[in-house]
C-alpha positions as CSV (number, residue, x, y, z in Angstrom):
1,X,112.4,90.4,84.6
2,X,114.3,91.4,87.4
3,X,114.4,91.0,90.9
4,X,113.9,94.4,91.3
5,X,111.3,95.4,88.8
6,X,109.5,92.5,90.6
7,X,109.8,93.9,93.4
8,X,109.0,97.5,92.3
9,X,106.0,95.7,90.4
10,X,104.9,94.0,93.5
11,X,105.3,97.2,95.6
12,X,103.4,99.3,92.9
13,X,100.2,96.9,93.0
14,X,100.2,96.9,97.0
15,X,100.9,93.0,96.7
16,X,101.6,92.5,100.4
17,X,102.4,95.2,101.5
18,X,103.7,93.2,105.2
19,X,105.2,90.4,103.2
20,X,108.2,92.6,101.3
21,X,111.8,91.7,102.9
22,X,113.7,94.8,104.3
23,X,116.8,94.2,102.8
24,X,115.4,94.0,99.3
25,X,113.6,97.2,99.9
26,X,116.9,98.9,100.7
27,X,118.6,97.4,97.5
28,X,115.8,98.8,95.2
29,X,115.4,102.6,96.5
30,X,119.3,101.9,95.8
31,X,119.3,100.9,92.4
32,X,116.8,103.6,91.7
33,X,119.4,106.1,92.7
34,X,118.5,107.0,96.3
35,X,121.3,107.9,98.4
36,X,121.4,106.2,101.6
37,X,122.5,107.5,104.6
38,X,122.2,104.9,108.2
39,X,122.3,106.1,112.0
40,X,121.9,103.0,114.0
41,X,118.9,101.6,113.1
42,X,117.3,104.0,110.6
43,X,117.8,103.9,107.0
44,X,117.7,107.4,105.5
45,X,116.9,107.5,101.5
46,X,116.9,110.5,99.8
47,X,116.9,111.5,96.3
48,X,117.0,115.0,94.4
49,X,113.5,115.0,92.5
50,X,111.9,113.4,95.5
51,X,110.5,116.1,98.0
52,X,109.7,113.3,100.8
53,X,112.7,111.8,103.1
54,X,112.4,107.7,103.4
55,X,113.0,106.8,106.7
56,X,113.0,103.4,107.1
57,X,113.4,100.5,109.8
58,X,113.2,97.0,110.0
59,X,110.6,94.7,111.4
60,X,112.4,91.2,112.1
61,X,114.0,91.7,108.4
62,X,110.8,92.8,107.0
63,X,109.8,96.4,105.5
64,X,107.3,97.8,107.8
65,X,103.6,98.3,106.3
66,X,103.7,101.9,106.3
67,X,107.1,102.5,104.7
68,X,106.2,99.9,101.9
69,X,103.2,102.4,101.8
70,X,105.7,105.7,101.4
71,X,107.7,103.9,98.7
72,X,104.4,103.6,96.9
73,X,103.0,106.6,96.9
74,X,106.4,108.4,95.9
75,X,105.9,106.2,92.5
76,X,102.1,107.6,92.1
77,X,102.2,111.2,92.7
């Protein structure tokens, strides 16, 4: 399996949600063909069948809680 459908996986079963590494995040809404845009600190992911923008920022390399949460939720609705 890879690193990303662990990930994904992971995300998906709210596995620590505080624990997932921001950079790994970013490469996975990537590879699952969000477009990413970056001013300053802000990640901007966006994708065309997706109504909600992902907005994201790091916490000391790590995804914050809540965003781990949006990612999430975009995968249940």
């Amino acid at each position: 399996m890879s690193k990303d459908k662990k990930l994904l996986l992971k995300i998906l079963q709210g596995e620590s949600n505080s624990n997932i590494i921001f950079s790994e995040l970013c490469r996975l809404l990537i590879n699952l063909g969000f477009k990413e845009r970056i001013k300053g600190s802000h990640h901007i992911y966006i994708k065309d069948d997706v109504e909600e923008i992902l907005n994201l920022q790091s916490d000391n390399s790590k995804a914050k809680t809540y965003q781990v949460k949006q990612v999430r939720n975009i995968y249940y609705l």
